[in-house]
N, C-alpha and C positions, 0 to 999 in steps of 0.2 A: 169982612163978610166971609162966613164958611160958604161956600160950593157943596150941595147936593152931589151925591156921588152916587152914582145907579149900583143898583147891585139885584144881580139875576139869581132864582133859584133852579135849578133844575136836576135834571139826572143824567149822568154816565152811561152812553149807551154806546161808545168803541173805545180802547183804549189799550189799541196795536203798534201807534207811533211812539214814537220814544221822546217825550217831556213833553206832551201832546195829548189831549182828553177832547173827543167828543163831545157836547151836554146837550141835550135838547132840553126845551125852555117850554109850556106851555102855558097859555094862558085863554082868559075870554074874552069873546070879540063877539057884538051886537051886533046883530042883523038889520043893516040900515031898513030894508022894507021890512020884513017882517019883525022887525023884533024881538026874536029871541036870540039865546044866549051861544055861541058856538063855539068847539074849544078850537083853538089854531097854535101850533107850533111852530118852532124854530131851532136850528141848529148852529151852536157855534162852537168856534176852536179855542180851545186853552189850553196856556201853557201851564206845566207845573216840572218843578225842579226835578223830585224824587218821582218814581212812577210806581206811588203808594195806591193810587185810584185800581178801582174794579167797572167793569158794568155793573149798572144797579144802584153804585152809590149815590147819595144826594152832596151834592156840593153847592156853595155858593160863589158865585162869578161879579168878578171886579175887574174894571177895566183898566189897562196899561198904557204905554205908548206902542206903538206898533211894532211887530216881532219879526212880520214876515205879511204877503198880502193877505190871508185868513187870517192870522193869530190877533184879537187886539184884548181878548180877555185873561186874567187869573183865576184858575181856581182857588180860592181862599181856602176853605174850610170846609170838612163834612158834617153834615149832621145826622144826628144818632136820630 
């Protein structure tokens, strides 16, 4: 049986550490009483080898085994 394997998109919004990327992550989240639609975010740590990333970039985030107490994702891949 394959395992479902998460995978986040988001964007580069620091990327001042060194083999370390910021991403924040948004998505929508229902408003239990009222019902409508709200955006909510989130921010996490990823590592990456080379430190090719910018702010701005979109990257997609795959999870590892743990790096450090923040670090548990990869940035994979950018997308154009």
């Amino acid at each position: 049986m394959i395992k479902h394997i998460q995978k986040l998109k988001g964007t580069v919004v620091s990327a001042k550490m060194q083999k370390t990327v910021v991403v924040e992550v948004s998505r929508l989240k229902k408003h239990p009483k009222y019902h409508k639609f709200m955006r909510v975010s989130k921010r996490y740590k990823a590592h990456i080898e080379d430190n090719s990333l910018s702010e701005g970039d979109k990257v997609i985030l795959m999870p590892i085994t743990r790096m450090s107490r923040d670090k548990r994702w990869t940035a994979v891949k950018e997308i154009k």
